[in-house]
OpenMM code with the backbone's topology and positions (N, CA, C; nanometers):
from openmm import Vec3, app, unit

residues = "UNK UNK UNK UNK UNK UNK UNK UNK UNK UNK UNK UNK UNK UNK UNK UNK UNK UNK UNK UNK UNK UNK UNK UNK UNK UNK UNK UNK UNK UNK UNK UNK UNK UNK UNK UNK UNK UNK UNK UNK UNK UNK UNK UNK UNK UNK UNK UNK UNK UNK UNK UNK UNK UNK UNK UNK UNK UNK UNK UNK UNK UNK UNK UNK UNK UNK UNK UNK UNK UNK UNK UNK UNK UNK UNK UNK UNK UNK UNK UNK UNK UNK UNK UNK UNK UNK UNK UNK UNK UNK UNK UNK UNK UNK UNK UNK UNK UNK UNK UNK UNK UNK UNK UNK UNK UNK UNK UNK UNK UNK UNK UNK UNK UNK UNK UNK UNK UNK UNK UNK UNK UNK UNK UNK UNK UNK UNK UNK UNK UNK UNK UNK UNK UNK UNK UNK UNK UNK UNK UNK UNK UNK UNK UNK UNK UNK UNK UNK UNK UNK UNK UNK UNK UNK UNK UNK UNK UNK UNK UNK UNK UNK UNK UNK UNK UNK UNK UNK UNK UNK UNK UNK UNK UNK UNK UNK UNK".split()
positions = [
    Vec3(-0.5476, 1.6459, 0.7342),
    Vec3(-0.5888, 1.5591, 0.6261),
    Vec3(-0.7081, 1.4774, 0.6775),
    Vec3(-0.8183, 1.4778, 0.5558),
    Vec3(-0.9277, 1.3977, 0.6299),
    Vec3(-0.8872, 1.2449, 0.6507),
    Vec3(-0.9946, 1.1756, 0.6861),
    Vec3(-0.9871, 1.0538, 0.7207),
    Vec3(-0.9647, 0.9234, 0.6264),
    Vec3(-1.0493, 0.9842, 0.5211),
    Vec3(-1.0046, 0.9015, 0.3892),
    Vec3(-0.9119, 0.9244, 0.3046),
    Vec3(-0.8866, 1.0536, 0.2666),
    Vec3(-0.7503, 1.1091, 0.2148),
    Vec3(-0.6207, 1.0227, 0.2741),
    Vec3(-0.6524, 1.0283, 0.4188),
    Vec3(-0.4792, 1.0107, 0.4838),
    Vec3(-0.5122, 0.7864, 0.4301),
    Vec3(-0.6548, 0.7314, 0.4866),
    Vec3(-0.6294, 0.5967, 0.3955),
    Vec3(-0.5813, 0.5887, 0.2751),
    Vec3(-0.6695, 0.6776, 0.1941),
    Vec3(-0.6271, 0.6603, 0.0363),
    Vec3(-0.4569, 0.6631, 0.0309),
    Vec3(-0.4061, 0.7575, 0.0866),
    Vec3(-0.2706, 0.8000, 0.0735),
    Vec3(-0.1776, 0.6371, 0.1205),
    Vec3(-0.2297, 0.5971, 0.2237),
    Vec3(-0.1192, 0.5211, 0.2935),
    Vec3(-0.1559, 0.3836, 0.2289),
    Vec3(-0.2641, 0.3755, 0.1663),
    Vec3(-0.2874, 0.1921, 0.0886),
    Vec3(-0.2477, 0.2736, -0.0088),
    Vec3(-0.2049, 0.3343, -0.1111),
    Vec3(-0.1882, 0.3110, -0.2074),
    Vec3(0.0183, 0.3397, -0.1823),
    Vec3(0.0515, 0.4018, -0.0893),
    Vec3(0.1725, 0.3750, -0.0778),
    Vec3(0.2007, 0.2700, -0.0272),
    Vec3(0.1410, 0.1643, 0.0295),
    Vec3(0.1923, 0.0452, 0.0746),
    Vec3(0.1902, -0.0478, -0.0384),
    Vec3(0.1225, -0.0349, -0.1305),
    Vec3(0.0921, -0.0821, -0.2399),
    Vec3(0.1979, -0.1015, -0.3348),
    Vec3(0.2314, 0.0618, -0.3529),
    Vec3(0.3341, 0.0853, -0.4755),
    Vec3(0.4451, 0.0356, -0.3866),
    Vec3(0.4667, 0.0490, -0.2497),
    Vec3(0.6022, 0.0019, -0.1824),
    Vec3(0.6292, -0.1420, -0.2386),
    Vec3(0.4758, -0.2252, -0.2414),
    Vec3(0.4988, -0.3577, -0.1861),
    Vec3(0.5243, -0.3870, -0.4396),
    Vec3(0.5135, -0.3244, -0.4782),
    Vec3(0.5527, -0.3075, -0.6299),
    Vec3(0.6621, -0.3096, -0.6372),
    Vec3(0.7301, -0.1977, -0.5724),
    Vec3(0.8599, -0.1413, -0.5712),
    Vec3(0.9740, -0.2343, -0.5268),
    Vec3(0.9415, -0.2953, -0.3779),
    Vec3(1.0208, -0.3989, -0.3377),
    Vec3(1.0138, -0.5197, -0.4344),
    Vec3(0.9135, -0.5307, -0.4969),
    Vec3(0.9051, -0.7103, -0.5597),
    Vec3(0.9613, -0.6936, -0.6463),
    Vec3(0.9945, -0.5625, -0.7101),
    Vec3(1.0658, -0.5103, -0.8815),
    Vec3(1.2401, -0.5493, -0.8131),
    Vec3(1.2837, -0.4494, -0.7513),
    Vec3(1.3918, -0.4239, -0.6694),
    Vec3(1.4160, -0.6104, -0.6307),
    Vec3(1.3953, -0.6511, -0.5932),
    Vec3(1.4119, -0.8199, -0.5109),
    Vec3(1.4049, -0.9113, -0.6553),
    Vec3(1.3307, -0.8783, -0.7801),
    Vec3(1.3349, -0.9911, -0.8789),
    Vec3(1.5042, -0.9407, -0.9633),
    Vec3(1.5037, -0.8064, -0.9417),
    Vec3(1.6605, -0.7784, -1.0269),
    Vec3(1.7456, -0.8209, -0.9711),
    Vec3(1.7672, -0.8022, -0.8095),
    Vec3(1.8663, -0.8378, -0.7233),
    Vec3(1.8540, -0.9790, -0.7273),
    Vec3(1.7580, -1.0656, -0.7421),
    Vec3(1.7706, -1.2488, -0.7701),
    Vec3(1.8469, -1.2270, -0.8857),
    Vec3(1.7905, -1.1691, -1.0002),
    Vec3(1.8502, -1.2112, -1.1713),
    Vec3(1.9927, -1.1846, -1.1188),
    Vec3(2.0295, -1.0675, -1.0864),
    Vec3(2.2160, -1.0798, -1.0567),
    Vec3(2.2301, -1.1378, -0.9881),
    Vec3(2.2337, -1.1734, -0.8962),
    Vec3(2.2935, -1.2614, -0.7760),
    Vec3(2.2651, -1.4071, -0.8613),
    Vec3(2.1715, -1.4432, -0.9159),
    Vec3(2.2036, -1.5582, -0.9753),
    Vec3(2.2489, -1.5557, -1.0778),
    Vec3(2.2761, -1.4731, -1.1920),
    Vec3(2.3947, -1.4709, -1.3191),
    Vec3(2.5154, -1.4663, -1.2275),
    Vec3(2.5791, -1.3747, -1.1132),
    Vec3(2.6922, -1.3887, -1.0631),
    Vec3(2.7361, -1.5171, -1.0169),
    Vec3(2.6415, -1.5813, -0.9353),
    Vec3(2.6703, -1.7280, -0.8547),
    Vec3(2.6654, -1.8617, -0.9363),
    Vec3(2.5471, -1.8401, -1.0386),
    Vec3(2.5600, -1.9763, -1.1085),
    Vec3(2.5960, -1.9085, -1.1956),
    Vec3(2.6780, -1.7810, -1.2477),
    Vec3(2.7450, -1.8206, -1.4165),
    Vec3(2.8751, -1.9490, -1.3869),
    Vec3(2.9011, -1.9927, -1.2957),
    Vec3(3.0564, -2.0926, -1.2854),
    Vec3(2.9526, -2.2289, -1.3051),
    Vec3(2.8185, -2.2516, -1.2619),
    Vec3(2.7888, -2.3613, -1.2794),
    Vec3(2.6894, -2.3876, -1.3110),
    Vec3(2.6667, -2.3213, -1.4583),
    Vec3(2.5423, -2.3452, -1.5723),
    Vec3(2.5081, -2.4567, -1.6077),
    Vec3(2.3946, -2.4580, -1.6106),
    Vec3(2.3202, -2.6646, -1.5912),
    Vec3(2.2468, -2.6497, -1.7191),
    Vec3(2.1951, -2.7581, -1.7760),
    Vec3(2.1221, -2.7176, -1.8912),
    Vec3(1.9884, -2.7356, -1.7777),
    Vec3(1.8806, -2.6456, -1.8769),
    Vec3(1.7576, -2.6383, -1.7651),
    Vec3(1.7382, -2.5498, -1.7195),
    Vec3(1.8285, -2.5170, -1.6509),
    Vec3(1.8551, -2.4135, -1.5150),
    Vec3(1.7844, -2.2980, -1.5777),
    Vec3(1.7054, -2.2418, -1.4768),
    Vec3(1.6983, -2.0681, -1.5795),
    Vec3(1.7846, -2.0305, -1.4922),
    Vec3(1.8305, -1.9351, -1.5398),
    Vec3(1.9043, -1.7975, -1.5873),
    Vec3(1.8503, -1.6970, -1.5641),
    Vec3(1.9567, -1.5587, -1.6121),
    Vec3(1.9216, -1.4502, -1.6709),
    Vec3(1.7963, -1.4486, -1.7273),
    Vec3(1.6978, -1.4281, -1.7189),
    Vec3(1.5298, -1.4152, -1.8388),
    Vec3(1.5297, -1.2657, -1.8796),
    Vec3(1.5389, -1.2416, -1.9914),
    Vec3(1.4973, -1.1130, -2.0436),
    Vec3(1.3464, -1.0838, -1.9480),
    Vec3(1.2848, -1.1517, -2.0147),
    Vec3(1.1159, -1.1269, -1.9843),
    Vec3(1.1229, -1.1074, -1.8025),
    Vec3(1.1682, -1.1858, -1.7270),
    Vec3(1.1679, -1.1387, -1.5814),
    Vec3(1.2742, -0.9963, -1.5340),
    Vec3(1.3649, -1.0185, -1.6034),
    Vec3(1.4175, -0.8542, -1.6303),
    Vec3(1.3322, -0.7153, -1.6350),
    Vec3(1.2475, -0.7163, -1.7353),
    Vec3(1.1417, -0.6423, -1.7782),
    Vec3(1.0698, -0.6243, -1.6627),
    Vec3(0.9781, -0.6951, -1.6089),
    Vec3(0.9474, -0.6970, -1.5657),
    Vec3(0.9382, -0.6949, -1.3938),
    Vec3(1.0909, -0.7117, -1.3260),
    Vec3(1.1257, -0.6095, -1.2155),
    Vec3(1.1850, -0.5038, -1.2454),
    Vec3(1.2142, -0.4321, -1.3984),
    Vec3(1.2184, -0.3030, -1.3811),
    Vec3(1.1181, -0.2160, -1.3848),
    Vec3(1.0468, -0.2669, -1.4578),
    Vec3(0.8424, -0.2203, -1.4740),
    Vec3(0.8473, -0.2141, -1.3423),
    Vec3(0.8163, -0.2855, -1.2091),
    Vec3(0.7772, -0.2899, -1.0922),
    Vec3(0.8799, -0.1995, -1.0438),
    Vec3(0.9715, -0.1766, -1.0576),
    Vec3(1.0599, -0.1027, -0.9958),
    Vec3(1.0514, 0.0393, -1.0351),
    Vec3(1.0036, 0.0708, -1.1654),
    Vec3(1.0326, 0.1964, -1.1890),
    Vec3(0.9012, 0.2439, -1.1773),
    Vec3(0.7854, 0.2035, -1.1657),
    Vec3(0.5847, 0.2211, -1.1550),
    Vec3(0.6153, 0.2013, -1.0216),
    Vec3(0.6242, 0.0937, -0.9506),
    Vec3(0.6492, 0.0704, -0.7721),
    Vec3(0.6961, 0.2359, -0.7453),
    Vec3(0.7975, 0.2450, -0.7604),
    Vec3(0.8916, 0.3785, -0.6795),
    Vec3(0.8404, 0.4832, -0.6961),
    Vec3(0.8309, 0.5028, -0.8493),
    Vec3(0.7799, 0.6434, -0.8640),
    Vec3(0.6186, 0.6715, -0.7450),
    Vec3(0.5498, 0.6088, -0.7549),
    Vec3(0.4208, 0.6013, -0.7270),
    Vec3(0.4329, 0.6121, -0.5736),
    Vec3(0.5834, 0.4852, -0.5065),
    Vec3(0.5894, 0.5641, -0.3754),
    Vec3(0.6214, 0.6515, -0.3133),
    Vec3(0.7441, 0.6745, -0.4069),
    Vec3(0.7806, 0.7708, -0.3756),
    Vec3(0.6843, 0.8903, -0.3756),
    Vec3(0.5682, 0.9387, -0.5045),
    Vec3(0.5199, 1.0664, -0.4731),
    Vec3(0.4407, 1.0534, -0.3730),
    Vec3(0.3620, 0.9179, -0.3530),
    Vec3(0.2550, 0.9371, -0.2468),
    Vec3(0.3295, 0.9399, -0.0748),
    Vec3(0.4125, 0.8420, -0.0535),
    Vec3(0.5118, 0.8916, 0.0677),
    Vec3(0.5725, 0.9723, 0.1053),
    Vec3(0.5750, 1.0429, -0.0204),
    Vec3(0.6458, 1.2197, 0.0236),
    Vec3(0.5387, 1.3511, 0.0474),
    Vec3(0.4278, 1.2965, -0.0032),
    Vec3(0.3623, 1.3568, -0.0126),
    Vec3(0.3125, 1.3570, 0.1693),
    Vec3(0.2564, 1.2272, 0.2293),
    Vec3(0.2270, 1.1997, 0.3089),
    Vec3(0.3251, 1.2322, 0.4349),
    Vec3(0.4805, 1.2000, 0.4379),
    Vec3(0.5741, 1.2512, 0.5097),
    Vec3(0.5409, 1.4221, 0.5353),
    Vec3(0.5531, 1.5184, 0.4140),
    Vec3(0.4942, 1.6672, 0.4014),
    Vec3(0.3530, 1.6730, 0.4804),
    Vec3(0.2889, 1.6079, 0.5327),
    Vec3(0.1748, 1.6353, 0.5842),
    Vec3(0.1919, 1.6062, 0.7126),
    Vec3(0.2928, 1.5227, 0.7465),
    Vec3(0.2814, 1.4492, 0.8906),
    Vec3(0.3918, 1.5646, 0.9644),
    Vec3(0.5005, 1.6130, 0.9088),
    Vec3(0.5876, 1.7056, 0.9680),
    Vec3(0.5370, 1.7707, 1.0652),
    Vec3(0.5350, 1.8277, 1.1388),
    Vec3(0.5010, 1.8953, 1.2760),
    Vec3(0.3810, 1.8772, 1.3921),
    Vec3(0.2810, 1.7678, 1.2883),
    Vec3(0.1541, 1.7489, 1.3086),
    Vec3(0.1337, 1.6503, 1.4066),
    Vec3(0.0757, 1.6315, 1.5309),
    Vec3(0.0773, 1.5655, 1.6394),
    Vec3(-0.0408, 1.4869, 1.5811),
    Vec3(-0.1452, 1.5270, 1.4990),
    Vec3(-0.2205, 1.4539, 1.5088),
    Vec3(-0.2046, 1.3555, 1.3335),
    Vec3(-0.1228, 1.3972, 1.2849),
    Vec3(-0.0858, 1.3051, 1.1435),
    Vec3(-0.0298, 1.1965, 1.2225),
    Vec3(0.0539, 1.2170, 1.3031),
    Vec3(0.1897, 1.1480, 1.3747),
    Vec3(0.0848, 0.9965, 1.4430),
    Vec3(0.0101, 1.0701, 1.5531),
    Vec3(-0.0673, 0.9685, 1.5829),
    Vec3(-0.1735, 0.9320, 1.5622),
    Vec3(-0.1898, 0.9180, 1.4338),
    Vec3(-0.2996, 0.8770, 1.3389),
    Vec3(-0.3228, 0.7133, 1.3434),
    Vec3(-0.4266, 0.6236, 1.3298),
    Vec3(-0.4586, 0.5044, 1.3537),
    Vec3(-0.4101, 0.4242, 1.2227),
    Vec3(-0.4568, 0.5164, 1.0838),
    Vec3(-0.4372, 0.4792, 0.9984),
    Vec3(-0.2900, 0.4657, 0.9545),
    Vec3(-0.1607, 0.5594, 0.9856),
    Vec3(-0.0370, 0.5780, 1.0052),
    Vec3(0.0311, 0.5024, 1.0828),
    Vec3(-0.0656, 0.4430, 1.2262),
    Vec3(0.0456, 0.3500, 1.2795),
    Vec3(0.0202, 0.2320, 1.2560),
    Vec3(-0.0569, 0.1888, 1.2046),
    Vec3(-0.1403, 0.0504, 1.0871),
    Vec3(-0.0464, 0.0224, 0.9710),
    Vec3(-0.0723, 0.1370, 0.9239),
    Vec3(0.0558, 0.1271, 0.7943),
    Vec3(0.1959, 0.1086, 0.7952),
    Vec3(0.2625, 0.1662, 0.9533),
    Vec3(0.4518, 0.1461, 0.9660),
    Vec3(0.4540, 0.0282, 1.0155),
    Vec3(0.3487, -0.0286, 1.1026),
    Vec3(0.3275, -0.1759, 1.1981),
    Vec3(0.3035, -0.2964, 1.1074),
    Vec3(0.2375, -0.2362, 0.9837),
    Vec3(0.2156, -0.3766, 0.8941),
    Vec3(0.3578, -0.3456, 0.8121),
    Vec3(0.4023, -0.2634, 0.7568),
    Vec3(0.5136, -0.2506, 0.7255),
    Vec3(0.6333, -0.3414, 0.7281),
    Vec3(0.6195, -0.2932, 0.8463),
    Vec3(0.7349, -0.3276, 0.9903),
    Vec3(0.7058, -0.5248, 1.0003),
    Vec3(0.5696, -0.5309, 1.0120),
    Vec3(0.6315, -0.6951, 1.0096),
    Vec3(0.6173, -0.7671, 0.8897),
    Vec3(0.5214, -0.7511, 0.8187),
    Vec3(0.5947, -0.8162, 0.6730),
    Vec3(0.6819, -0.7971, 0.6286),
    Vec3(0.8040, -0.6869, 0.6735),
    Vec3(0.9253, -0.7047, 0.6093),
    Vec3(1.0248, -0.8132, 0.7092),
    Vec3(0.9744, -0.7701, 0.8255),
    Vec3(1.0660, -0.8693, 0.9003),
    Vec3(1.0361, -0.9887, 0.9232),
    Vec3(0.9355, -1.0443, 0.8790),
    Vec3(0.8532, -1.1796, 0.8800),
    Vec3(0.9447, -1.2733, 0.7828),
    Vec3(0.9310, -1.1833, 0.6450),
    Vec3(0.9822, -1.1963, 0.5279),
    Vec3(1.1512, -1.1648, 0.5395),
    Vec3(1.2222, -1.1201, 0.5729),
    Vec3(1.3460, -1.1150, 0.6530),
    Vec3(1.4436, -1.2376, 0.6876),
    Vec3(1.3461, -1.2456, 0.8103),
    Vec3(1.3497, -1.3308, 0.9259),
    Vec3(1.3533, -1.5000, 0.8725),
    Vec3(1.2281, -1.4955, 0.7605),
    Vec3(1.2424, -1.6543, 0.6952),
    Vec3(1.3082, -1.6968, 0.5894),
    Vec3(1.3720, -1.5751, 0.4683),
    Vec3(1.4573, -1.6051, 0.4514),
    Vec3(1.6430, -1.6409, 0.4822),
    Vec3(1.6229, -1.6190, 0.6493),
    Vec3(1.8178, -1.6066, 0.6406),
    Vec3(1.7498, -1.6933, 0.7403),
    Vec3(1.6428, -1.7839, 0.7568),
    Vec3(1.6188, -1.9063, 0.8256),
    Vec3(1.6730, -1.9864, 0.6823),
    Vec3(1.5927, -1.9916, 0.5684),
    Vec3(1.6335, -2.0689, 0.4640),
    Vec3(1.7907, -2.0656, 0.4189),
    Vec3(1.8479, -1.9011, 0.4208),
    Vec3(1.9937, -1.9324, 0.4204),
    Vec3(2.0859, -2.0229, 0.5130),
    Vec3(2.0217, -1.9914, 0.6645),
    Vec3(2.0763, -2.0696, 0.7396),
    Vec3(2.1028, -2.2049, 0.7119),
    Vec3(1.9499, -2.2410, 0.6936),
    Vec3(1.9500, -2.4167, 0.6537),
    Vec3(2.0681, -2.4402, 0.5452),
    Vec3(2.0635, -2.3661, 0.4235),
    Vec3(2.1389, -2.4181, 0.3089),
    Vec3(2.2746, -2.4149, 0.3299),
    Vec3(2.3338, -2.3344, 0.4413),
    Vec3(2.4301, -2.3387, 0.4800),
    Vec3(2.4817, -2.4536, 0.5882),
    Vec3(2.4046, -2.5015, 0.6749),
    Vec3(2.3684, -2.6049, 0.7346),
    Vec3(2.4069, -2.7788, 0.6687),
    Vec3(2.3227, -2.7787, 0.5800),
    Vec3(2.3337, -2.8621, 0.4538),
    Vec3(2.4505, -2.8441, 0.4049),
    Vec3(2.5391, -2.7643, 0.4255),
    Vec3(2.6521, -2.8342, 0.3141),
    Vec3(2.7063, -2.6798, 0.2548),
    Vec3(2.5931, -2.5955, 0.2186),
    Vec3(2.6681, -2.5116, 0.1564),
    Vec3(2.6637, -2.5625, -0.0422),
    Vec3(2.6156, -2.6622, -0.1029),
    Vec3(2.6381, -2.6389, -0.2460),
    Vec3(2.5672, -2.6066, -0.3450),
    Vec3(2.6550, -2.5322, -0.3954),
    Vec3(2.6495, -2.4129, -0.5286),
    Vec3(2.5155, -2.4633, -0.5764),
    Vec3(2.4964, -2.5505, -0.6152),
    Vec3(2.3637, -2.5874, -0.6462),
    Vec3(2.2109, -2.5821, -0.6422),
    Vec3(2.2179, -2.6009, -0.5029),
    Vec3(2.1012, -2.5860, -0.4262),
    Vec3(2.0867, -2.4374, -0.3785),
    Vec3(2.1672, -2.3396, -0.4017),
    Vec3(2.1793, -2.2392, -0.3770),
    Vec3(2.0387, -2.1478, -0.4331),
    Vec3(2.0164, -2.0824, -0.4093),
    Vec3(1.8957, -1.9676, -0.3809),
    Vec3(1.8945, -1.8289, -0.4135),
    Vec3(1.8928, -1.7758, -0.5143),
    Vec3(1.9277, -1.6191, -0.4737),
    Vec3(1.8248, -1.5291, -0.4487),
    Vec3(1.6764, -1.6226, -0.4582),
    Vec3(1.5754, -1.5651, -0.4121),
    Vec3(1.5788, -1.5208, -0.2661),
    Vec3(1.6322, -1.6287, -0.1766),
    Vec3(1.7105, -1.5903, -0.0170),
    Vec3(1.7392, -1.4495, -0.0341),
    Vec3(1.8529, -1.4307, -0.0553),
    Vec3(1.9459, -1.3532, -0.0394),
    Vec3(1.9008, -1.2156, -0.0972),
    Vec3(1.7910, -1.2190, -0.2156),
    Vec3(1.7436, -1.1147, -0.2136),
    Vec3(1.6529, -1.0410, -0.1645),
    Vec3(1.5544, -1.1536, -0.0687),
    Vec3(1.5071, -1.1119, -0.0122),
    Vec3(1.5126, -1.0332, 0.1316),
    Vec3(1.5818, -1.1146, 0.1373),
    Vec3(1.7070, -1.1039, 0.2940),
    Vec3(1.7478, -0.9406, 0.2846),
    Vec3(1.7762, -0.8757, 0.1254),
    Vec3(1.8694, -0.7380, 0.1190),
    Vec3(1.7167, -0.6311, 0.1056),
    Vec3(1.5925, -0.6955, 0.0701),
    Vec3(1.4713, -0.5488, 0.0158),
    Vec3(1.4250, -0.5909, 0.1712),
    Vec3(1.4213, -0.6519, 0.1931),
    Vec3(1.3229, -0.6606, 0.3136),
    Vec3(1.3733, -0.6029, 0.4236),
    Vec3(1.5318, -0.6441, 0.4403),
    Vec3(1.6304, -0.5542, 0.5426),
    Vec3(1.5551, -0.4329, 0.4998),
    Vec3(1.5915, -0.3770, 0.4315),
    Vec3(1.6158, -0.2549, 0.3845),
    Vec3(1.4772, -0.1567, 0.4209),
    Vec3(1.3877, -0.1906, 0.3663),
    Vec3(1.2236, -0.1602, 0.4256),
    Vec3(1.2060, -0.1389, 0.5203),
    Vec3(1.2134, -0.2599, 0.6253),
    Vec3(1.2544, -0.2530, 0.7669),
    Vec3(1.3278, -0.1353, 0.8219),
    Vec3(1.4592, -0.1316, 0.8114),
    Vec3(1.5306, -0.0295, 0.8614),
    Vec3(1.4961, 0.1007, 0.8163),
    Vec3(1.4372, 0.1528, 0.6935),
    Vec3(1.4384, 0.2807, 0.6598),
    Vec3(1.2406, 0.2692, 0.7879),
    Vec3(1.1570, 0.1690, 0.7170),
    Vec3(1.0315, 0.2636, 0.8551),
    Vec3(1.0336, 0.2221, 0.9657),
    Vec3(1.1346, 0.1320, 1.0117),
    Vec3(1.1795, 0.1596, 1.1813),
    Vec3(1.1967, 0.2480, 1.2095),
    Vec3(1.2874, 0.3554, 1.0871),
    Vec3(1.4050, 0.4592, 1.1273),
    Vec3(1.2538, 0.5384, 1.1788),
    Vec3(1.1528, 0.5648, 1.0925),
    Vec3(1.0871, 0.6705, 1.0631),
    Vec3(0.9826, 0.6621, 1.1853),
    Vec3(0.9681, 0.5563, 1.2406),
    Vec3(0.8826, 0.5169, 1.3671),
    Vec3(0.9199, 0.5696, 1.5030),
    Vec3(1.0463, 0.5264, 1.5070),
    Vec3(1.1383, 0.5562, 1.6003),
    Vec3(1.1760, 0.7019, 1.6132),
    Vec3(1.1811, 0.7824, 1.5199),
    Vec3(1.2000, 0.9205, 1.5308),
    Vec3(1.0651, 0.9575, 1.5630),
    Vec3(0.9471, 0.9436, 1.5412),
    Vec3(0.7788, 0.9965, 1.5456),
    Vec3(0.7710, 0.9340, 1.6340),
    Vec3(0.7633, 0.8213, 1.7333),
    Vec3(0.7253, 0.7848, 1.8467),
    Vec3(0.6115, 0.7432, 1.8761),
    Vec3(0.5518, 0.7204, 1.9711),
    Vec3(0.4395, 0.6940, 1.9291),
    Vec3(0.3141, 0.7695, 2.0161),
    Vec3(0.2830, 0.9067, 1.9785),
    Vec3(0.2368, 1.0336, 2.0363),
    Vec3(0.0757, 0.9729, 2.1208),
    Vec3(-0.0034, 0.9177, 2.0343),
    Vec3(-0.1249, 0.8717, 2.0490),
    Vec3(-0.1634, 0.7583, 2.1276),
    Vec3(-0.2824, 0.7446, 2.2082),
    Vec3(-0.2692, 0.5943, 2.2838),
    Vec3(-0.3167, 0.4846, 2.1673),
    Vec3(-0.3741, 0.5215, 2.0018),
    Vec3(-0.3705, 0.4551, 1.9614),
    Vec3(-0.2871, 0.3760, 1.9050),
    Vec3(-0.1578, 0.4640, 1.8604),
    Vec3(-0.0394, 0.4548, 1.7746),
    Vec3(0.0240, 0.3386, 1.8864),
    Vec3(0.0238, 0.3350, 2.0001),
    Vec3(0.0964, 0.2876, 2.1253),
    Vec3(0.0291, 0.1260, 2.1411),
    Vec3(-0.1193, 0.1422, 2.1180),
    Vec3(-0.1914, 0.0119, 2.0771),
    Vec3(-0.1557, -0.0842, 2.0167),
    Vec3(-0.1100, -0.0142, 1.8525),
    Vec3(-0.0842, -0.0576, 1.7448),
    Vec3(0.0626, -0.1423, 1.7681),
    Vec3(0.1254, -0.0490, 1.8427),
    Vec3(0.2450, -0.1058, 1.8407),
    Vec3(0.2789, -0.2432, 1.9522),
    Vec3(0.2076, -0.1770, 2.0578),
    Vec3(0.1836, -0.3635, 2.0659),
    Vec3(0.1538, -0.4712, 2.0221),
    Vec3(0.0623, -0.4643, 1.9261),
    Vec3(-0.0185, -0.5629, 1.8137),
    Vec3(0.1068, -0.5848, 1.7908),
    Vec3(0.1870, -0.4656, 1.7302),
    Vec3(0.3056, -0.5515, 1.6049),
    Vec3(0.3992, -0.6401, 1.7496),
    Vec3(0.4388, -0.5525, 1.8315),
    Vec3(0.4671, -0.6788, 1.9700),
    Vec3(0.4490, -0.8156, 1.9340),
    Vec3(0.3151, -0.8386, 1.9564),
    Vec3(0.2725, -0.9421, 2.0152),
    Vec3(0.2445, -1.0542, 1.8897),
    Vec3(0.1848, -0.9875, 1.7922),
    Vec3(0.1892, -1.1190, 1.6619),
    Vec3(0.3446, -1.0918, 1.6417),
    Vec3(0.4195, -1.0314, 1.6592),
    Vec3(0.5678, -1.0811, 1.5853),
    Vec3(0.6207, -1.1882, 1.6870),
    Vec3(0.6128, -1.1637, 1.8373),
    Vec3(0.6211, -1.2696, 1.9096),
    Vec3(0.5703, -1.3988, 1.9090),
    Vec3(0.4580, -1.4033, 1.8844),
    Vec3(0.4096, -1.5098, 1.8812),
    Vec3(0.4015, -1.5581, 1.7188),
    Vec3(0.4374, -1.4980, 1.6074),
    Vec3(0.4521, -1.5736, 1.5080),
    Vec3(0.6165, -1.6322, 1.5766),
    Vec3(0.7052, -1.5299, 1.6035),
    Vec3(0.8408, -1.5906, 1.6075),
    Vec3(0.8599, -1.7425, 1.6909),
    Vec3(0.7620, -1.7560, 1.8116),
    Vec3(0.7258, -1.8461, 1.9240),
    Vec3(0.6922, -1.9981, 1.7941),
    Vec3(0.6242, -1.9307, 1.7639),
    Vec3(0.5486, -2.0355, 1.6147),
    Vec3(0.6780, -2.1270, 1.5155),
    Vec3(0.6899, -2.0086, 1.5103),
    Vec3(0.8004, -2.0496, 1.4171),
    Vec3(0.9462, -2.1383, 1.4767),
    Vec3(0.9640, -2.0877, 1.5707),
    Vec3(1.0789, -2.1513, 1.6513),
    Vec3(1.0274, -2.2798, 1.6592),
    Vec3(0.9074, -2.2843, 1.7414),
    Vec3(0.8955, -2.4224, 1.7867),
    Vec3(0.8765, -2.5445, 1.6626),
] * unit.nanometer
topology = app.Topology()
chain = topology.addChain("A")
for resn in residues:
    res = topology.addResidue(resn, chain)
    for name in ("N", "CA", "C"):
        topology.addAtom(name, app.Element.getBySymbol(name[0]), res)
């Protein structure tokens, strides 16, 4: 695959991913918060929203489809290929992947932590946390999986992966302190 093909391919699947997850993460808030606050409905409070409904299934069902064809498409090309595998543009794409989901991860079950910290009440409760906490896991673990099986063949791919090293360290360093 040429050089721009394999870009075109991998921004526009990071794209529809990053669609797909925000569709997937606004449904999983709407339930998790009809389940948690239906016992303690406030006037005010939103709710259930039709209109935000709509609209993480739009993202969810345009997100997926779109990643799905272009990531499968791209997976079918990388299969046996030493040089898809350690492509610059490929290990750019699982490395940024890889830490905006765990960035995004990582700071929400910091925010769960806190609210749990605090007291724990129903109130102040969040289900934006918690949903983020479940798409972002989830991202994470499926292109770890896919990293970790491909390896990292190239001295660029091996580069890359230090980068993700070293800013995840030192954001985490950041963040701790």
């Amino acid at each position: 695959m040429s050089v721009i093909k394999r870009f075109f391919f991998h921004a526009v699947s990071l794209v529809s991913l990053g669609m797909f997850a925000g569709g997937v993460g606004t449904i999983l808030r709407l339930i998790i918060d009809l389940v948690v606050n239906s016992a303690t409905t406030q006037i005010g409070r939103q709710s259930f929203s039709a209109q935000s409904f709509s609209l993480g299934l739009a993202l969810t069902i345009i997100g997926g489809a779109l990643w799905f064809f272009f990531w499968r498409y791209v997976q079918k090309n990388v299969k046996g290929k030493a040089e898809e595998t350690g492509s610059a543009i490929r290990a750019w794409y699982l490395n940024l992947v890889l830490l905006i989901s765990l960035s995004t991860a990582i700071t929400a079950t910091t925010e769960l932590i806190s609210w749990l910290v605090r007291g724990a009440h129903l109130v102040d409760f969040s289900a934006q946390m918690l949903a983020n906490i479940l798409v972002a896991g989830a991202v994470w673990c499926y292109h770890h999986r896919i990293r970790e099986s491909e390896g990292q063949p190239s001295p660029v791919s091996k580069t890359l992966r230090r980068w993700y090293v070293y800013i995840f360290s030192t954001w985490g360093l950041v963040f701790l302190a």
